[in-house]
C-alpha positions in Angstrom: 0.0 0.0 0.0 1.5 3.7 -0.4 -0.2 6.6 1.1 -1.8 9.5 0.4 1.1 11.8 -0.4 2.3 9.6 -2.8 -1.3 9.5 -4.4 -1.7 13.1 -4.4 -0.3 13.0 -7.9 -1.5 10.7 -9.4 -4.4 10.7 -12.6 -7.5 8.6 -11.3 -10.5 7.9 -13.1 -13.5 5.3 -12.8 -14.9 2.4 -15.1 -17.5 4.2 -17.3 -19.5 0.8 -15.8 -19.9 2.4 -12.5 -23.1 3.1 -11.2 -24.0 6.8 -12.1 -26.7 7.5 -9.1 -24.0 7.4 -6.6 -21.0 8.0 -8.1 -18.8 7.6 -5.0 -19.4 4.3 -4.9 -16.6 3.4 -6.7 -13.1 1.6 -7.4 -10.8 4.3 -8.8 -7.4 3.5 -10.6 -4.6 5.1 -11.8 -1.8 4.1 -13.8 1.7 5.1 -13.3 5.4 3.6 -12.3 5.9 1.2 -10.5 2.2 -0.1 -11.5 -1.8 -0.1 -11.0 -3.0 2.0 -8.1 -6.1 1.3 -6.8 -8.5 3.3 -4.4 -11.8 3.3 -2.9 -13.2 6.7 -3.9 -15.3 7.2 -0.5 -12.2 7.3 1.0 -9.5 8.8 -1.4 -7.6 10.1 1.4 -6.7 6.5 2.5 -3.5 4.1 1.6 -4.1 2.5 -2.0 -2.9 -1.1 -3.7 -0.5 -0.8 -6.2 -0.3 -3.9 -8.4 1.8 -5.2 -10.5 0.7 -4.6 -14.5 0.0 -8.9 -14.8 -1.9 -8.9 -11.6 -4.4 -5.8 -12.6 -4.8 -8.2 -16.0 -5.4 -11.3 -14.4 -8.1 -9.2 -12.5 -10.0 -8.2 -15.4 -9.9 -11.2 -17.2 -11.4 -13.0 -14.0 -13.9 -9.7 -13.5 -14.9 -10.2 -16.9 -15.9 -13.7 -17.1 -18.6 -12.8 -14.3 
């Protein structure tokens, strides 16, 4: 996990899937070195996963198939 100064600049954006009524229900992710960050967006201010590149891919191809 890294924290929230090290998220501060970072790009994050949500799956165009999520559920517009309440938009801050949400994963958020954002892509940079050394990988895939990943954040709750009701809590943004919170430590975030970082995942390697394979592992955010082998997520979505298991997400997918459900």
């Amino acid at each position: 996990m890294t924290s929230a100064e090290e998220a501060a600049g970072l790009h994050w954006r949500r799956s165009s899937y999520s559920d517009s009524s309440n938009g801050n229900d949400c994963v958020e992710v954002a892509t940079a070195p050394p990988g895939v960050h990943v954040r709750d967006s009701k809590r943004p201010d919170d430590a975030h996963l970082t995942l390697a590149p394979s592992t955010w891919s082998a997520f979505l191809t298991f997400a997918a198939r459900g």
